[in-house]
Phi, psi and omega in degrees: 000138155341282172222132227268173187234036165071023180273087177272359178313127158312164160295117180102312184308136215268319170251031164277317176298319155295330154308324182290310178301314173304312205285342186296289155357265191327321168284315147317312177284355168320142155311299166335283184328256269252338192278310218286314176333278196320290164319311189300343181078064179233327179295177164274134185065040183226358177318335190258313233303319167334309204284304177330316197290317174353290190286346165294139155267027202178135178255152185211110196233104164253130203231109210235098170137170195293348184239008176311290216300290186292003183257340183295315156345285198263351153282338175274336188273002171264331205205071146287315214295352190239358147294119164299311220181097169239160195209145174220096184246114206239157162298153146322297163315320201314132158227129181285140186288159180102317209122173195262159179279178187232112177254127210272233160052173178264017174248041159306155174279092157337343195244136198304155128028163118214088173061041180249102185293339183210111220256154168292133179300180166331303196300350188256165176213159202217127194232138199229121182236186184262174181205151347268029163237144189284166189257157185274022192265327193290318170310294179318305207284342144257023181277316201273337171312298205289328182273333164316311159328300206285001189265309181356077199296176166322310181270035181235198207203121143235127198264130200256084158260137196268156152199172191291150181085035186252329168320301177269352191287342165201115192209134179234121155314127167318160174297122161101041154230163162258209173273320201279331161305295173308339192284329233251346178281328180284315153304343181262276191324324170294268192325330176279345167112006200303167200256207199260329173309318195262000132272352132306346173274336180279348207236316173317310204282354169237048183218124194267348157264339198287195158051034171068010184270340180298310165318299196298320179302332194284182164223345157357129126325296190244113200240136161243127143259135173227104177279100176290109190266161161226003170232153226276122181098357166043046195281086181348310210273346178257312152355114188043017176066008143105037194296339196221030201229170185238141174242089179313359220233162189223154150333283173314333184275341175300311163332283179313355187278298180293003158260315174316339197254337193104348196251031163269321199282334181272334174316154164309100197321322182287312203276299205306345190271312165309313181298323175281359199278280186341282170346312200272336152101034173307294235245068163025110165301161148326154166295141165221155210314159165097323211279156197329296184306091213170285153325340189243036169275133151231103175241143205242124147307088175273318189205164219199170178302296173349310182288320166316291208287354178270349163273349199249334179264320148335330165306262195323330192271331160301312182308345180099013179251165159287082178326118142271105191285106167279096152044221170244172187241106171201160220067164183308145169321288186296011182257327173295295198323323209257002168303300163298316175301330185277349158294336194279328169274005207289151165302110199194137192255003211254152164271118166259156169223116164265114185255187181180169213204103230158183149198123151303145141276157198211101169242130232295138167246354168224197200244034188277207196235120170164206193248189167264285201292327175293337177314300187292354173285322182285317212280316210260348170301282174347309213265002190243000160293339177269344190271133177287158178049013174287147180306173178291089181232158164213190145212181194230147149235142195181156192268174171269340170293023185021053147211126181257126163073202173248056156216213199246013177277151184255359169168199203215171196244150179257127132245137164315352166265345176321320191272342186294303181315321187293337197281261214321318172280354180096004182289160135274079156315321181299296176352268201327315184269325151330294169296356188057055193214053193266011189300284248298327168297312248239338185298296185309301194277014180057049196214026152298157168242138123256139174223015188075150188310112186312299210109314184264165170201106149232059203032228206255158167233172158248122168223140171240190190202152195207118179051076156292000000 
């Protein structure tokens, strides 16, 4: 394995099989693995890249987003001797497995070495900003972003790797907003519940990188983005809001969003003006398909949710079971939680592993602690307290970036006995899931997965097991 997850589970114990399954996931979905694909020309649509790097006198490299340490990682170990300039802008929270790379510049990492056999030269700098609202570090990283694009000559290459939380981890305000203004447009929009398109259609439009504006920026002859996705359809141009994408979304949709949601009137007296600037055709649009800069794009899809569940039903099919595939994991939690469990009971004598793939929602009806995935972890321990006779099942639910929510878990384990156990310590498992407070249970039972920041985001999985 890439990297180990702490997997201490007895022998027999149902979530050591889940666990074991998830870390595959993961591996699959690596970075290192899917960028090295990708450079090999294996992927779809990666048949020219050889020739493309071939053909640099020169490389220019940034790496952006919850999976930045490993993607950076395996461009150097393909092209040092030919990188001018690499940036690495990372979570705070982040940690590269192994250890951190050796970074030149003063925005190196205070915190020492830990068993990193082979550290990045001088020539990479490592900016560590916040997520999910951006920082005044997110601003360096993209200022130092922007400059880089523009030192690029014609006969150079600058390669753009994405991965999810590349939005707020490098944000630049537009000309005449600020940072606190972008913060304060971003916390609302998080809190109305808007979806990631339509906060990404608002955010382009108050960004001096986003929206294909970075593209625009360069001298590159040739921009490669090679994307690690985490949203569900894996629309390029919404990924990291898209720094190397033609952005289809307008000025009016950002508009339309924040009415819809209700925030236009709470809006920032500066943003609503900038934006009507816009309307008005003040303002410079976003890059949109067709337009020249646009062209000088390869932006690549490498991996995906997809890739995860296809490593985690490989697993299970070594382990001996019969892999089911389940839809998409979309929608309220407590409606997956209680959906899967009545699949995981459905009648069937095969030892099965059911997987899925996705991001669930949560829309908070109390003031507890958790995730989407411990919500669906909780919501399916309840419904399998109610199905009679069910069979021997557990499950897992977890995001692949090993962070659910704002704790410190990357998701929560389901057993048919779980609710039973929470009663017997005195818990309310229903309470619990009312309040959207499923950490503190699921903590008490021993039915947390934590492992720390993955390196990857292709979002959330499901995996269940039926007669383990």
């Amino acid at each position: 394995m890439r990297q180990p997850l702490g997997i201490n589970y007895a022998a027999g114990d149902p979530r050591r099989a889940l666990a074991t399954i998830y870390a595959a996931a993961l591996e699959a979905a690596a970075p290192e693995r899917v960028v090295g694909a990708a450079l090999d020309g294996a992927l779809a649509g990666a048949a020219e890249l050889p020739e493309l790097f071939r053909q640099a006198s020169g490389l220019h490299m940034l790496a952006v987003g919850k999976a930045a340490f490993g993607m950076a990682e395996e461009l150097d170990r393909r092209f040092a001797g030919r990188i001018r300039s690499g940036l690495i802008v990372a979570p705070k929270a982040a940690r590269k497995p192994g250890g951190e790379p050796r970074c030149g510049a003063a925005d190196a990492p205070a915190d020492p070495l830990s068993g990193q056999a082979r550290g990045l030269p001088a020539s990479w700098r490592l900016i560590r900003a916040s997520h999910p609202l951006p920082d005044a570090a997110s601003v360096r990283a993209a200022r130092l972003a922007l400059e880089m694009a523009e030192r690029a000559r014609p006969d150079e290459r600058l390669v753009v790797a994405l991965s999810g939380g590349a939005s707020a981890l490098m944000a630049m305000p537009a000309e005449g907003l600020s940072l606190a203004d972008k913060i304060a447009v971003a916390a609302a929009l998080l809190r109305s519940g808007a979806t990631i398109n339509e906060f990404n259609a608002v955010r382009k439009h108050l960004s001096a990188v986003k929206g294909g504006r970075l593209l625009q920026r360069t001298r590159a002859g040739r921009v490669v983005g090679l994307i690690l996705s985490d949203v569900p359809g894996n629309d390029l141009a919404t990924v990291g809001s898209g720094p190397t994408v033609a952005d289809p979304t307008t000025f009016a949709e950002a508009v339309a969003v924040l009415r819809r949601r209700g925030l236009w009137g709470r809006t920032p007296e500066v943003v609503r003006a900038h934006l009507e600037k816009g309307l008005a055709g003040q303002l410079a649009e976003t890059l949109k398909p067709g337009e020249p800069a646009e062209a000088r794009a390869r932006n690549l899809l490498v991996g995906d949710n997809a890739t995860a569940v296809a490593g985690a039903a490989a697993c299970a099919e070594a382990m001996g079971f019969c892999v089911e595939r389940w839809g998409e994991l979309a929608g309220e939690a407590d409606r997956l939680g209680r959906a899967l469990a009545a699949r995981l009971c459905a009648p069937a004598g095969e030892r099965r592993c059911v997987v899925a793939g996705g991001e669930p929602s949560v829309t908070a009806q109390g003031d507890g602690r958790g995730g989407r995935a411990q919500q669906c972890a909780l919501a399916m321990a309840v419904e399998l307290s109610r199905i009679a006779g069910s069979p021997r099942v557990a499950a897992l639910f977890a995001g692949t970036d090993g962070i659910d929510g704002p704790t410190d878990a990357a998701g929560g384990f389901a057993l048919a006995d779980s609710a039973a156990r929470a009663r017997a310590k005195g818990l309310d498992p229903e309470r619990a899931l009312a309040r959207n407070d499923a950490y503190p249970l699921l903590a008490a039972l021993g039915d947390l997965l934590v492992t720390g920041p993955s390196g990857t985001n292709v979002g959330d999985l499901f995996i269940g097991i039926v007669n383990y």
